[in-house]
C-alpha positions in Angstrom: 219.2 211.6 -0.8 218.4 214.9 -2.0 214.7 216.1 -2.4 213.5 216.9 -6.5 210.2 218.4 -6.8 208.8 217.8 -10.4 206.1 220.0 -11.3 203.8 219.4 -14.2 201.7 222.1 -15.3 198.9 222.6 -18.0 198.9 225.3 -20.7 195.8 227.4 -19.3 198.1 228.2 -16.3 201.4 229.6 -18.3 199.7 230.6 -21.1 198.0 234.1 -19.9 200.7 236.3 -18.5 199.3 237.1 -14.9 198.3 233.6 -14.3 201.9 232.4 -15.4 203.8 234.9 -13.0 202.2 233.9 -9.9 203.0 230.3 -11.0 207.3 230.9 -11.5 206.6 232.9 -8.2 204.8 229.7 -6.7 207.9 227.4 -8.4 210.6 229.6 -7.8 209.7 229.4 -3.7 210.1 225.7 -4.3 213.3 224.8 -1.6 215.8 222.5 -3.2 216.4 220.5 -6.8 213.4 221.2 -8.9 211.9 220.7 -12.8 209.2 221.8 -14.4 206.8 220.1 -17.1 204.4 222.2 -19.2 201.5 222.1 -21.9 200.5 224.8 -24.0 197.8 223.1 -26.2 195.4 226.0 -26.4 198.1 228.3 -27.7 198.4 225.5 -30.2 195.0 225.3 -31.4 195.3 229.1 -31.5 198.0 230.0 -33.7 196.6 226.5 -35.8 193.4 228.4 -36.5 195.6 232.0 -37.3 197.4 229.4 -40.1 194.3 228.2 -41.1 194.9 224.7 -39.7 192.3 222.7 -38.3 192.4 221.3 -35.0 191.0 217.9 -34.6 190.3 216.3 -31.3 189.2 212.4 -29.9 188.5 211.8 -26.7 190.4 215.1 -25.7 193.5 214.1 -27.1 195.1 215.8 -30.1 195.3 214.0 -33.5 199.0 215.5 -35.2 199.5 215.4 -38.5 202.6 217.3 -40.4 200.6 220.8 -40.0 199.7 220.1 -36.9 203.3 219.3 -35.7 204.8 222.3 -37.1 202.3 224.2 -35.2 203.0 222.4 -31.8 206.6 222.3 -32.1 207.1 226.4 -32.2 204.4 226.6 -29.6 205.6 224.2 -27.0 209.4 224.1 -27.6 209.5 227.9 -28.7 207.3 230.3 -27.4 205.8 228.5 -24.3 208.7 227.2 -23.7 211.0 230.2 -23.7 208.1 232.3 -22.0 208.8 230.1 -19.2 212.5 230.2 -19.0 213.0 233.7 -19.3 210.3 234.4 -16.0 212.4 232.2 -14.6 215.2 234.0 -15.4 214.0 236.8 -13.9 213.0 235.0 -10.8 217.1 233.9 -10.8 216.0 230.7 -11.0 219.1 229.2 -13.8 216.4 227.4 -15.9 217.1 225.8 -19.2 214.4 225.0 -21.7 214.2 221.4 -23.3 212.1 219.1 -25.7 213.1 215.7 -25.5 214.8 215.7 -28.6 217.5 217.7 -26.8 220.8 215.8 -25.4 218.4 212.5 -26.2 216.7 213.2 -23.2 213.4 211.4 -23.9 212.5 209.2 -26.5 209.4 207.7 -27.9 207.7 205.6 -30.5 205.1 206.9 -32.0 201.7 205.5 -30.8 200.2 202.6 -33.0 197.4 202.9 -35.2 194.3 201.1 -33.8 191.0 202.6 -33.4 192.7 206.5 -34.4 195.4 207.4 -35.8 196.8 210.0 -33.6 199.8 210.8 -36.3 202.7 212.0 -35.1 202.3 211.3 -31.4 204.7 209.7 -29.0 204.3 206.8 -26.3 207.6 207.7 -24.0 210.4 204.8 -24.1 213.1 205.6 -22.6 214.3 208.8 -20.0 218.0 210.0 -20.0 217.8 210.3 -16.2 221.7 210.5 -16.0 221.8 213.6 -17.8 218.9 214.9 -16.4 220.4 214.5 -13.3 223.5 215.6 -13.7 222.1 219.2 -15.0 220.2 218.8 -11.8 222.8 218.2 -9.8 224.2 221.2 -10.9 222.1 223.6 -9.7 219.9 223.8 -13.7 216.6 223.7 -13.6 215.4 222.1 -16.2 211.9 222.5 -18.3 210.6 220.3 -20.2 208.0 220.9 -23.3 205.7 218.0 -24.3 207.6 216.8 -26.7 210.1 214.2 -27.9 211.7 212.0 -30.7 211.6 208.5 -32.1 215.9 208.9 -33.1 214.9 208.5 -36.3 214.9 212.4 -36.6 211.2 212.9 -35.9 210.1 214.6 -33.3 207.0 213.7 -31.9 203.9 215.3 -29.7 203.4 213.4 -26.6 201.3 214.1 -23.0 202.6 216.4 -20.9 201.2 214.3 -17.5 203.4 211.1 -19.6 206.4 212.7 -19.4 206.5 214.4 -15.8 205.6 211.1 -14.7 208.3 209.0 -16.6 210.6 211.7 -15.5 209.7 211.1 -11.7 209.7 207.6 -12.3 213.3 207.9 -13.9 215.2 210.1 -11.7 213.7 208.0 -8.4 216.9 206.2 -8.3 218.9 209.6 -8.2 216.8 211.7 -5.8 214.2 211.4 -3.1 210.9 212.4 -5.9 207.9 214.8 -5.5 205.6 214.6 -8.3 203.0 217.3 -8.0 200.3 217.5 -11.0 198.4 220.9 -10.9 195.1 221.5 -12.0 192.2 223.8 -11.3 190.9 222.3 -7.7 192.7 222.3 -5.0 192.6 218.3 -4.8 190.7 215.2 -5.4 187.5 216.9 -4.2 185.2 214.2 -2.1 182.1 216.9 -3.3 182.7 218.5 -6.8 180.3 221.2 -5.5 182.4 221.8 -2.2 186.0 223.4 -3.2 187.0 222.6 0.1 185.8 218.9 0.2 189.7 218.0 -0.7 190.6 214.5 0.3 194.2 214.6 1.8 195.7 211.4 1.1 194.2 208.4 -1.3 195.7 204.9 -1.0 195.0 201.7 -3.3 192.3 200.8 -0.9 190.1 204.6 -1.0 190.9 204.9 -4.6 189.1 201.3 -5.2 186.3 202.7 -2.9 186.2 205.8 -4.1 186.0 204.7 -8.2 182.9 202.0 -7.0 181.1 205.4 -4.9 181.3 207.5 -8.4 183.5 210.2 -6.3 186.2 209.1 -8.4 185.7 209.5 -12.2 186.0 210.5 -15.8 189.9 211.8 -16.3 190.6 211.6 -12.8 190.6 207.9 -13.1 193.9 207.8 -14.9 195.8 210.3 -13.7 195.4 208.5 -10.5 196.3 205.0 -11.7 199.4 207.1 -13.4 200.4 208.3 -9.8 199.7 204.7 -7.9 202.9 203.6 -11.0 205.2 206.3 -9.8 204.7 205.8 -6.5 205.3 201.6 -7.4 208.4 202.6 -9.4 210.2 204.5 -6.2 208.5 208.1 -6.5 208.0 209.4 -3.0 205.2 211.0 -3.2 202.9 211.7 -5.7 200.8 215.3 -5.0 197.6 216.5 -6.9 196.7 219.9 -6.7 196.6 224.0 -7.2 199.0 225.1 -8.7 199.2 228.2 -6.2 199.5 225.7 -3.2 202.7 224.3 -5.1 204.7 225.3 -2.2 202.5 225.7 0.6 201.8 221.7 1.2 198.1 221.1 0.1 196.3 218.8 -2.1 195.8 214.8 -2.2 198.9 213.1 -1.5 198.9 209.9 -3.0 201.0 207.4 -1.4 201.7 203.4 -1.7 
C-alpha cells in the first residue's frame, strides 16, 4: 500500500508570508502521496472587521451567520486557499485547491441548534474518498479549505481538525495513512513549561493516565480522542506536532 501523509495546518502558520514558506518548504520535502488541510480564521476575523462585520465567538468556535459566511468563504476557499496553491506551485509541487463543495468531495449537515446556534456550520457526513484518491493517485496534491456543502447548494463552515481527520479516516482503505496535526509545540508536552518535555508516543492506557494527572487538558483532550477514532477507523498513525518537524519525524505519535 502506498504511504499518504495528510497534513492539517492552522491559519496563524499560512497566514503571514515567512511563516507560510518555511511550511510548503517543510510539506513539499514530504516523500510520497500527500494533502494538505488548512484554516485561516484570523484572516477571517480580519477582513470581517475591514467590512464592518462582527465576529462572534463560543467556546472558541465561530458562530456563521450569512455575513459571516460570505467573509469565510473568500478567505478560506480564495485567498488562503490560493496563497497556498500557488507556493506550492512554485515549490513544483502540482497542488490543486478545493472546498468541499468541489467534485462533491465532502458533505455535511449543518450542526443542530441546541445550546448555540452556530448558523451556517457543518458537522462532516460523508468523504468522496474515491475521487480524492484518484487525484492522488495521480500524482495531485490536493488542498483542502475548511469548508463544505449540505447538497442543497449551501455551503457550509466546518473545522479544519474535522475534516483532515475524516479525510484520514476515509482514504485508510486506499492508502497506508499519516495524519499529522501541527500546532505551536513540538508535541504533547509532559511539562508545559519544558518545550522539550515532548512525550513520544500516547496509547489509550497514558492518555487515561495522563487526563486523571491534569498533564492532559483543556483542547488537547479532544484532539486526542479525535486521533484515538482515526487510528480505530484504519489510520496508521496519527502524529501531533510542529509544523517545522513535519518531515523530520518528531512529535507524539499516537497509536492504537
Amino acid at each position: 500500500m502506498e504511504k499518504l501523509t495528510i497534513v492539517k495546518v492552522g491559519g496563524k502558520i499560512v497566514e503571514e508570508e515567512a511563516s507560510l514558506r518555511r511550511l510548503l518548504s517543510d510539506f513539499s520535502a514530504i516523500e510520497g502521496y500527500k494533502l494538505l488541510v488548512h484554516g485561516g480564521g484570523r484572516s477571517a476575523t480580519r477582513l470581517a472587521e475591514q467590512l464592518g462585520i462582527e465576529s462572534r465567538m463560543v467556546n472558541g468556535r465561530r458562530i456563521t451567520d450569512e455575513e459571516t459566511l460570505r467573509v469565510v468563504t473568500m478567505v478560506y476557499g480564495g485567498l488562503v486557499n490560493k496563497n497556498i496553491v500557488a507556493g506550492l506551485q512554485a515549490l513544483d509541487v502540482n497542488a490543486l485547491g478545493l472546498t468541499g463543495a468541489d467534485m462533491n468531495l465532502v458533505r455535511s449537515d449543518k450542526r443542530p441548534v441546541k445550546e448555540v446556534d452556530y448558523g451556517f456550520v457543518g458537522d462532516v457526513k460523508e468523504v468522496n474518498a474515491g475521487l480524492l484518491a484518484s487525484l492522488i493517485g495521480k500524482g495531485i496534491v490536493p488542498v483542502l479549505a475548511p469548508l463544505t456543502h449540505d447538497k442543497q447548494g449551501h455551503l457550509l463552515n466546518t473545522n479544519a481538525d474535522t475534516i483532515a481527520g475524516e479525510a484520514a479516516k476515509a482514504l485508510a482503505p486506499y492508502f497506508e495513512v499519516t495524519l499529522m496535526y501541527c500546532f505551536e509545540k513540538k508535541g504533547v508536552l509532559r511539562d508545559e513549561q519544558d518545550d522539550e518535555s515532548v512525550i513520544p508516543q500516547i496509547d489509550k492506557p497514558l492518555f487515561e493516565d495522563l487526563i486523571q494527572k491534569g498533564i492532559v487538558q483543556g483542547g488537547m483532550i479532544p484532539k486526542l480522542e479525535n486521533a484515538f477514532e482515526a487510528v480505530d477507523a484504519g489510520v496508521k498513525q496519527v502524529v501531533i506536532t510542529q509544523a517545522s518537524e513535519i518531515h523530520r519525524g518528531g512529535g507524539t505519535v499516537i497509536a492504537s
